[in-house]
N, C-alpha and C positions, 0 to 999 in steps of 0.2 A: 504494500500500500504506500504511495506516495505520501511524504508527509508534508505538504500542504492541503491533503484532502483527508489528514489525520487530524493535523491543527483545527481543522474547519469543525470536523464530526466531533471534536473534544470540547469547543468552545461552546457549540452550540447547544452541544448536551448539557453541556453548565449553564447555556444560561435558557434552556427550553423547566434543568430542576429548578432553578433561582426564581423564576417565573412563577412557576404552578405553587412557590410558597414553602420549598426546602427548606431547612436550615443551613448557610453556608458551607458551616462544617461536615454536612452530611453531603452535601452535592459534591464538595471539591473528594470526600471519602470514595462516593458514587464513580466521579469518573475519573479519577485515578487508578480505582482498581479496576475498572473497564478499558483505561488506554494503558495502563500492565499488561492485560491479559492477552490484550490485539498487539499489540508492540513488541512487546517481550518473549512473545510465544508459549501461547497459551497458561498452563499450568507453573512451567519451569517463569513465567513475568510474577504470578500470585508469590511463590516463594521466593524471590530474588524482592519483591517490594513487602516480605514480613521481614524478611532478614535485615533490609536497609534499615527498616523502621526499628527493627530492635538493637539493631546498631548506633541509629540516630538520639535514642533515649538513651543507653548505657552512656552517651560523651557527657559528660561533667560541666563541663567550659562553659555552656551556656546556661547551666542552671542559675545561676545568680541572676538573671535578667528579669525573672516575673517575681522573684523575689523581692528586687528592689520595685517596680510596680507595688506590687501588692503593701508594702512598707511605705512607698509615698500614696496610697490610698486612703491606707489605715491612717497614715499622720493629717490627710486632709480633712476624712470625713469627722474626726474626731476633735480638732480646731487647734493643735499640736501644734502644726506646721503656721496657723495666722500668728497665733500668739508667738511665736519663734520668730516671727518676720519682725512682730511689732517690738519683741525685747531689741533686737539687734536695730531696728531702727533709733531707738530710744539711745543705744549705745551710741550709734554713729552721729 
């Protein structure tokens, strides 16, 4: 299969789920494991795309990233991070 007329049948699918009301993360799930399976060949693309993925979770390196999110959320929604702004403005 040519891939410009892969690109096209991938995008669309994405956005014929995003349409009828998917959740993103279930549509981009949707066609990635359908353009693994057409791409990759067949069964041997399914396993080649668990393996990646339980490769991509075991790296470390980027776990501190939602962490810190999650830590500037918590210091917003709780009023941490204003009063923090407004001591150091006080100071400066």
């Amino acid at each position: 299969m040519d891939w410009g007329l892969t690109l096209t049948l991938m995008l669309g699918g994405l956005a014929v789920l995003l349409l009828i009301g998917l959740p993103v993360a279930f549509a981009f799930i949707a066609v990635t494991t359908v353009g693994a399976y057409f791409v990759l060949g067949g069964d041997r693309g399914i396993l080649q795309l668990a393996r990646n993925s339980a490769q991509s979770v075991a790296n470390f390196q980027l776990a501190p990233i939602p962490l810190f999110i999650l830590m500037g959320e918590i210091l917003f929604q709780t009023g941490v991070a204003h009063r923090a702004i407004d001591a150091i403005e006080r100071v400066v």
